[in-house]
FILOPA-735405 format. One line per 2 residues: number of its first residue (from 1); for each residue x, y, z of N, C-alpha, C. Coordinates in Angstrom, 1 decimal, decimal comma, always signed. Layout:
// residues N
NUM) X Y Z X Y Z X Y Z | ...;
// end
This chain:
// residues 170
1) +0,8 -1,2 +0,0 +0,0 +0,0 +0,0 +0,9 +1,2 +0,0 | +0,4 +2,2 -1,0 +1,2 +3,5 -1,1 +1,4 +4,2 +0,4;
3) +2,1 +5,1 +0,7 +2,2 +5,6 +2,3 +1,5 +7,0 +1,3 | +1,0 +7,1 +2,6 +0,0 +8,7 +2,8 +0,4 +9,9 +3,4;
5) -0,4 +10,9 +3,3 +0,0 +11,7 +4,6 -1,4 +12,6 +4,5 | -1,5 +13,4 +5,9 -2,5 +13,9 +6,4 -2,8 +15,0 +5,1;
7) -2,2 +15,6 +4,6 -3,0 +16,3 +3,7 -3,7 +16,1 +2,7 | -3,3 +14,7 +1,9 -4,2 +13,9 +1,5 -5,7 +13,5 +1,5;
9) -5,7 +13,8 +2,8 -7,5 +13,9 +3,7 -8,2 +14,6 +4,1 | -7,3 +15,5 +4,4 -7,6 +16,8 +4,9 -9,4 +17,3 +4,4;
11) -10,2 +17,4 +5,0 -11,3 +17,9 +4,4 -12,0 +19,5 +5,2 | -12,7 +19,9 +4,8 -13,3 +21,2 +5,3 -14,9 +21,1 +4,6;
13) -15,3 +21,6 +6,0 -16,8 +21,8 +5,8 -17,0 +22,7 +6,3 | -17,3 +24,2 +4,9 -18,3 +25,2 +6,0 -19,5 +25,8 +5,1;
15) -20,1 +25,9 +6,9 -21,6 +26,5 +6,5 -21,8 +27,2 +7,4 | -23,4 +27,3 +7,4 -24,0 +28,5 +8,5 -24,6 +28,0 +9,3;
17) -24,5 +28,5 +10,4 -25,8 +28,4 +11,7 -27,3 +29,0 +11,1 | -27,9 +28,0 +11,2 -29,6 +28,3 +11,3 -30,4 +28,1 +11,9;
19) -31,4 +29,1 +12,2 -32,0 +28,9 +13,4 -33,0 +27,5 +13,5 | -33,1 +26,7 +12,8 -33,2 +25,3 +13,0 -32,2 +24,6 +13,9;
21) -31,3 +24,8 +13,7 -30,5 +23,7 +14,5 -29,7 +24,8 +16,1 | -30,7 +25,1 +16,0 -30,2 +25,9 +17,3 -31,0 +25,7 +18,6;
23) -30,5 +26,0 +20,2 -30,9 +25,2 +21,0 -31,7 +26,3 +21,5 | -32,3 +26,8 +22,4 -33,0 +27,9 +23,3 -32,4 +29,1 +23,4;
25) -31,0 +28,8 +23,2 -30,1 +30,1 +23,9 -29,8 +30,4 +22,5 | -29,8 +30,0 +21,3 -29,7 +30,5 +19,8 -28,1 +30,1 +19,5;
27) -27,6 +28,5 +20,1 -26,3 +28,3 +19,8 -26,6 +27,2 +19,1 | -25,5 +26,8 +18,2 -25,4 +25,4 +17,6 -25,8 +24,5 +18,4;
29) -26,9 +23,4 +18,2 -26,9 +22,4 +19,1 -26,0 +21,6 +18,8 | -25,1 +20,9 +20,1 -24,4 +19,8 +20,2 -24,2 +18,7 +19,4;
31) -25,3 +18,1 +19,0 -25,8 +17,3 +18,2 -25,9 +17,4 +16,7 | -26,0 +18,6 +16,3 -25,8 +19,0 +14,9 -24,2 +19,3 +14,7;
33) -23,6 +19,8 +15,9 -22,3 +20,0 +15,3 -21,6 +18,5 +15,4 | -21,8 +17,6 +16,1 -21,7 +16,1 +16,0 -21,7 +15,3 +14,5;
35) -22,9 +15,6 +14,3 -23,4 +15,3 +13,0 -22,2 +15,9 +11,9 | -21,9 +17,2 +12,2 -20,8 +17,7 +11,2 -19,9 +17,1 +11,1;
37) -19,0 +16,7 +12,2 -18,0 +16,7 +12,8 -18,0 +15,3 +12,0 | -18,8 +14,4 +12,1 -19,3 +12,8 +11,6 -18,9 +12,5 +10,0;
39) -19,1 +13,5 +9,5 -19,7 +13,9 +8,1 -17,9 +14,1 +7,4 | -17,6 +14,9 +8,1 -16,3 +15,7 +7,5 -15,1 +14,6 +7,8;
41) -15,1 +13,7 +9,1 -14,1 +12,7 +9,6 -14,3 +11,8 +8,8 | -15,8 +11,1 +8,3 -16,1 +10,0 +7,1 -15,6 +10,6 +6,2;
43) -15,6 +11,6 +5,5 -14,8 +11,5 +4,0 -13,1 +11,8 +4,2 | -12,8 +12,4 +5,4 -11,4 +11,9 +5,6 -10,7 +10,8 +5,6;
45) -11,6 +9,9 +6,0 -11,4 +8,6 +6,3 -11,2 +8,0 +5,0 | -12,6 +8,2 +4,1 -12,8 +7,6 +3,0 -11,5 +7,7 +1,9;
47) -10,8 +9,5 +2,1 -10,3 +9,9 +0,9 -8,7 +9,1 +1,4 | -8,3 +8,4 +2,4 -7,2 +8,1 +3,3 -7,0 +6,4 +2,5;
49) -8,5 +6,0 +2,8 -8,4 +4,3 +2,7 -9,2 +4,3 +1,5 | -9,5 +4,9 +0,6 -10,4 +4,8 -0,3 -11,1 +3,7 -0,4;
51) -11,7 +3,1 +0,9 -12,8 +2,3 +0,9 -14,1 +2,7 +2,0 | -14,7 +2,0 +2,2 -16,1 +2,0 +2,9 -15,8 +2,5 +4,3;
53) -16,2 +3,3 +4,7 -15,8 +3,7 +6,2 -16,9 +3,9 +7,3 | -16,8 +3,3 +8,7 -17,8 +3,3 +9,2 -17,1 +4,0 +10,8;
55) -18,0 +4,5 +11,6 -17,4 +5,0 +12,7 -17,2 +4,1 +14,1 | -16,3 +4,3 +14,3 -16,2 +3,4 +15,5 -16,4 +3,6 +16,8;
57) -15,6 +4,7 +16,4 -16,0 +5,7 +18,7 -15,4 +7,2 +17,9 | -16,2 +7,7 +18,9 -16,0 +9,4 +19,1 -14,8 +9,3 +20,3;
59) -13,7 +9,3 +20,4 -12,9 +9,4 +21,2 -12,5 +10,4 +22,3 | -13,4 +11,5 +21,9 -12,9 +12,9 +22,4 -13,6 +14,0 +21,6;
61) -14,5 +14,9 +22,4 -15,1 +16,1 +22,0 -15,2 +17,0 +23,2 | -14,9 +18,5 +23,3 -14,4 +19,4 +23,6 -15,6 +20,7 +23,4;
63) -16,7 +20,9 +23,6 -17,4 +22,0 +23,5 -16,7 +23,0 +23,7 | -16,1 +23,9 +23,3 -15,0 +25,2 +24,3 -15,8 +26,3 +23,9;
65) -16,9 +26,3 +23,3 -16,9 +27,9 +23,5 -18,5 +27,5 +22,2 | -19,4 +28,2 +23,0 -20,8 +28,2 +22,4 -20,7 +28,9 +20,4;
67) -21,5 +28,5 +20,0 -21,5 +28,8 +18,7 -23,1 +29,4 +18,1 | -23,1 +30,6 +18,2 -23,9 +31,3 +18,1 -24,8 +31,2 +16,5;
69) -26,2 +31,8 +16,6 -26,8 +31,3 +15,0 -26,0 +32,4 +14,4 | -26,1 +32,3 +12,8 -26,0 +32,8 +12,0 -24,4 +33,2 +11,5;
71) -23,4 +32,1 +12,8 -21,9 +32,1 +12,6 -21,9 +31,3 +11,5 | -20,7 +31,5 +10,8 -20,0 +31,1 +9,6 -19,1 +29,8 +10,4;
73) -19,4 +28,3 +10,2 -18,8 +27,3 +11,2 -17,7 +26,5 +9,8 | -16,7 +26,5 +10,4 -16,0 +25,7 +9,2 -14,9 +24,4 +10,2;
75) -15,0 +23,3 +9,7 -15,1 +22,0 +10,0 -14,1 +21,0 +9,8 | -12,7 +21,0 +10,2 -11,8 +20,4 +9,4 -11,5 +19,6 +10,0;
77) -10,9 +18,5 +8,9 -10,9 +17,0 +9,6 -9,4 +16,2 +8,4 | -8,6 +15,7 +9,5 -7,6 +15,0 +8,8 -7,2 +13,7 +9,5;
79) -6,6 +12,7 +8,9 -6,3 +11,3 +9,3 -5,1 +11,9 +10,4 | -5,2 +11,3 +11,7 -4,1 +11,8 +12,6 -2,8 +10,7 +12,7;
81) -3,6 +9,2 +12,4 -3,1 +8,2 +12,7 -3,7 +7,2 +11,8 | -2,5 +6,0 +11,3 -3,4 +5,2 +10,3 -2,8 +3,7 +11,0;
83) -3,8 +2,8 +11,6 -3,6 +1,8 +12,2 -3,9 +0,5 +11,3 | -4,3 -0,6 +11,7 -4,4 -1,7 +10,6 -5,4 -1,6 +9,6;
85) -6,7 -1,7 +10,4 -7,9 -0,8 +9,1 -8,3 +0,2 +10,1 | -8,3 +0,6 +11,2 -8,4 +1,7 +11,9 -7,7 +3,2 +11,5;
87) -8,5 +4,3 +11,5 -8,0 +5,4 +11,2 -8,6 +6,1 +12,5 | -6,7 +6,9 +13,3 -8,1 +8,5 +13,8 -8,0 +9,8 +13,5;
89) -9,2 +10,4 +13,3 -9,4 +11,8 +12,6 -9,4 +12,6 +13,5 | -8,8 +13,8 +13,5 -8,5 +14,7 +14,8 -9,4 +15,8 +13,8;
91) -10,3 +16,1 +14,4 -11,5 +17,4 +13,7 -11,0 +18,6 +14,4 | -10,6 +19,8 +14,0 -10,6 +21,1 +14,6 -11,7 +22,1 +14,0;
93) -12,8 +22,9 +15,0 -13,9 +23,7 +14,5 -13,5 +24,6 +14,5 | -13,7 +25,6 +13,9 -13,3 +27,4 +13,6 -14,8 +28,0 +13,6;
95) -14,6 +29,2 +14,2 -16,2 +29,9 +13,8 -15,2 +31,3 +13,5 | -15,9 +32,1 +12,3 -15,8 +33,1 +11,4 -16,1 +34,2 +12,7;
97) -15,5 +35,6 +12,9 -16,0 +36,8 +13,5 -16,8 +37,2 +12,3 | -18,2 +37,5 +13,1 -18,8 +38,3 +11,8 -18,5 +39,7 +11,4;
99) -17,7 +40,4 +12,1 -17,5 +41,7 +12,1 -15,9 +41,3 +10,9 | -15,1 +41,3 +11,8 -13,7 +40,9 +11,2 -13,2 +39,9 +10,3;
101) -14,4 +39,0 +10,3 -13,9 +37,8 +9,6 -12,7 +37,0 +10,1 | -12,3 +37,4 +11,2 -11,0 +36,5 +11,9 -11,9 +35,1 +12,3;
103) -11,0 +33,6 +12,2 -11,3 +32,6 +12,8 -10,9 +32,6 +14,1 | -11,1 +32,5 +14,7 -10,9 +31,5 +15,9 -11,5 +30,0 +16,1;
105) -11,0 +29,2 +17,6 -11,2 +27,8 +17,0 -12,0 +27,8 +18,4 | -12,9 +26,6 +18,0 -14,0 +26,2 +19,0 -14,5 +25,2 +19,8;
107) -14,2 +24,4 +19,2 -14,0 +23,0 +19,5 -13,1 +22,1 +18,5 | -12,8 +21,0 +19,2 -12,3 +19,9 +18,8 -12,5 +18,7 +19,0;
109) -12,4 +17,8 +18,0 -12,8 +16,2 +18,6 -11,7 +15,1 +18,5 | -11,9 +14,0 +18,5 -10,9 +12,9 +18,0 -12,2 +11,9 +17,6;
111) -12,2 +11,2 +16,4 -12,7 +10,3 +16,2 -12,3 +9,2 +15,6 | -12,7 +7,8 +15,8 -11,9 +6,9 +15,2 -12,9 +5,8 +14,1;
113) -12,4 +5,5 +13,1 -13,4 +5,2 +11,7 -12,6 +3,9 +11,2 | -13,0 +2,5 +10,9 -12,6 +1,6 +10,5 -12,7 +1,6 +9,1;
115) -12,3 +1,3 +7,8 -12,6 +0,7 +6,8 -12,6 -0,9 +6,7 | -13,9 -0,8 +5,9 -14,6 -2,3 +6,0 -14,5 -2,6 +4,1;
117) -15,1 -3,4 +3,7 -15,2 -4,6 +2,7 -16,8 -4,3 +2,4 | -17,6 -4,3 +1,3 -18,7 -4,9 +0,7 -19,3 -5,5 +2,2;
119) -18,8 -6,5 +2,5 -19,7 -7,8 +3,7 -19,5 -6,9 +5,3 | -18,3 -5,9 +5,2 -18,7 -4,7 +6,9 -17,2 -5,9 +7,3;
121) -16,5 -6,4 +6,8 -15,3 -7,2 +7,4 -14,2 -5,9 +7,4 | -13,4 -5,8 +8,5 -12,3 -4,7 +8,5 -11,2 -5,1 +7,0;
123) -10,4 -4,0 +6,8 -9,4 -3,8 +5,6 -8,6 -3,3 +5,8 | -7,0 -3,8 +5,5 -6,2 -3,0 +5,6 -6,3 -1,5 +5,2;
125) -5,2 -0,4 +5,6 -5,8 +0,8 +5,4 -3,9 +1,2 +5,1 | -3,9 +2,4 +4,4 -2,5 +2,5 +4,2 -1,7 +3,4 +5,1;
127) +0,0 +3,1 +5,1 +0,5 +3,6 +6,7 +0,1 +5,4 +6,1 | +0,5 +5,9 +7,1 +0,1 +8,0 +7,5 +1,4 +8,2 +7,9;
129) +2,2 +8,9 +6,7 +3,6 +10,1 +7,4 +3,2 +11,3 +7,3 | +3,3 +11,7 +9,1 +2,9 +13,1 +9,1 +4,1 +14,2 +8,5;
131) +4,1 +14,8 +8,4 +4,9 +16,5 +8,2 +5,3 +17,4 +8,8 | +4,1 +18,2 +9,7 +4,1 +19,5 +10,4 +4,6 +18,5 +11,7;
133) +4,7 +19,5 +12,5 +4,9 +19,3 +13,9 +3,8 +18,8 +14,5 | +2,8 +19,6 +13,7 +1,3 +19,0 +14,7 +1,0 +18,1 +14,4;
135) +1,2 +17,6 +12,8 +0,8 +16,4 +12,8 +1,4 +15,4 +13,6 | +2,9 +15,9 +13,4 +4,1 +14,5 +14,1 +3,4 +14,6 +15,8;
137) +2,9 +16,1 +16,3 +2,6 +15,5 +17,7 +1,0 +14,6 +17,7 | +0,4 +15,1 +16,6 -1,3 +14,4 +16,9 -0,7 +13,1 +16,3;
139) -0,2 +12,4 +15,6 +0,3 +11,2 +15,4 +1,0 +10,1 +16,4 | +2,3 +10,5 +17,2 +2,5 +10,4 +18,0 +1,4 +10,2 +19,3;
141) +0,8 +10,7 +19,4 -0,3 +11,2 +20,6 -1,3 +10,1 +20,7 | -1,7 +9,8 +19,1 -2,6 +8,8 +18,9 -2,7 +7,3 +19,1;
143) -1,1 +6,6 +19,1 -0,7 +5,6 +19,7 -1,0 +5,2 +21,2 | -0,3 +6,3 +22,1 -1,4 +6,3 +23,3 -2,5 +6,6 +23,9;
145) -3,3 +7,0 +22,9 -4,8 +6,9 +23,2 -5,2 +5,7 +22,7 | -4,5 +5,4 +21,7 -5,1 +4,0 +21,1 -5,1 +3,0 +22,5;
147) -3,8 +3,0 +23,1 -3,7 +2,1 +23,9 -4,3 +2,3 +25,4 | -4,8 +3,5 +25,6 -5,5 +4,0 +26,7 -6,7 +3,2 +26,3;
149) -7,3 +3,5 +25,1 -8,5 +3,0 +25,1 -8,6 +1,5 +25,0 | -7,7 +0,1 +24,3 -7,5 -1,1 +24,7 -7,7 -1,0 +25,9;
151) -7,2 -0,5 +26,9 -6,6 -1,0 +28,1 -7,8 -0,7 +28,9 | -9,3 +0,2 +29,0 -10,2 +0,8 +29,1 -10,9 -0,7 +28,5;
153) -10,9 -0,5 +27,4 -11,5 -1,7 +26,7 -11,4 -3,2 +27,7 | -10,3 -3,2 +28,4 -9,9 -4,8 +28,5 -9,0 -5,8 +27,6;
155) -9,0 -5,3 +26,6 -8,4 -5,8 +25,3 -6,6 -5,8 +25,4 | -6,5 -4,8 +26,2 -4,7 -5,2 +26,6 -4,5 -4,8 +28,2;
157) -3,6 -5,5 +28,4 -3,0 -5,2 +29,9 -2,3 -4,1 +29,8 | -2,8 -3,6 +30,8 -1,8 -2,3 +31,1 -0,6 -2,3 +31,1;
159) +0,2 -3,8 +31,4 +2,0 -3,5 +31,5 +2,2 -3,9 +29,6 | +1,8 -3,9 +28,9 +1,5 -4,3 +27,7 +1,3 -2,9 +26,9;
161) +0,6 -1,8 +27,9 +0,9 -0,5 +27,1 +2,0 +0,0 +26,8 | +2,9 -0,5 +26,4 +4,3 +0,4 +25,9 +4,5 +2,2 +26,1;
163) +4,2 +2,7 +24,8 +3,8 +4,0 +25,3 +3,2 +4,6 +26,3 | +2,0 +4,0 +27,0 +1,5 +4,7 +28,1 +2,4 +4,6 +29,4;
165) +3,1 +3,7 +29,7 +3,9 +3,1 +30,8 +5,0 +4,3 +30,4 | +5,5 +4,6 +29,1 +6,5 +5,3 +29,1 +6,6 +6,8 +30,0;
167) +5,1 +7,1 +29,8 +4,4 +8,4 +30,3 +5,3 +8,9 +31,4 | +5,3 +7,5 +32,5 +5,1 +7,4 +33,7 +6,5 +7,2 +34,5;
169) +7,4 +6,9 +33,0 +8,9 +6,6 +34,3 +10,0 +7,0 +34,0 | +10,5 +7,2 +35,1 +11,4 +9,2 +35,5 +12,8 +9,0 +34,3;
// end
């Protein structure tokens, strides 16, 4: 399999707040920006493994700061880590100033997306060389969540986390 890299996947989604998907207080609901966040990680995934991709866990989501109607929300999502058919997507949200047009950033998530086969069977997926520094640290980073979450899972012993153990000794 060809080697990859995060820009390769990189995707962006923007749009607007409408007052449909807004909660009482006239901010993005939760759940809609979920849905985005779902949307934009699936075709990262897709454009990484160019096969069928399905979600596996939300790893990590970050509300940091309300997102008001009628903001300009833009959505970006790149492969952080590429594991056997496991991929995870590190999403960063930006909302537009309406006045200045500066971005600032809003939330963040981590999600993690398998590619499957026709029959939903896992598939190899091809290796991820990062570049930037952020990638090399969100890449890096991803190994021990991976293994935080096994170990959570049950699926590995904790003296078996390599990396996580490393965390820990002086």
């Amino acid at each position: 399999m060809d080697l990859k890299y995060p820009k390769d996947s990189r995707t962006t989604l923007t749009d607007l707040v409408l007052p449909s998907e807004t909660n009482p207080l006239n901010n993005l609901f939760g759940g809609e920006l979920l849905a985005r966040m779902d949307r934009a990680a699936s075709i990262a995934a897709r454009r990484h493994s160019r096969r069928i991709v399905v979600t596996a866990s939300v790893n990590h989501v970050a509300f940091n700061r309300a997102i008001p109607l009628g903001s300009v929300v833009t959505v970006e999502a790149a492969i952080s880590r590429a594991f056997k058919s496991s991929m995870e997507i590190f999403i960063d949200v930006w909302v537009e100033d309406r006045e200045s047009g500066l971005r600032s950033k809003a939330n963040e998530a981590i999600y993690t997306f398998v590619a499957v086969d026709e029959t939903g069977a896992p598939v190899p997926v091809p290796p991820l060389k990062p570049e930037t520094d952020l990638e090399k640290d969100r890449f890096e980073a991803a190994l021990r969540r991976k293994q935080l979450s096994l170990v959570l899972a049950g699926k590995l012993k904790p003296n078996d986390a390599t990396e996580l153990k490393a965390l820990f000794k002086d």
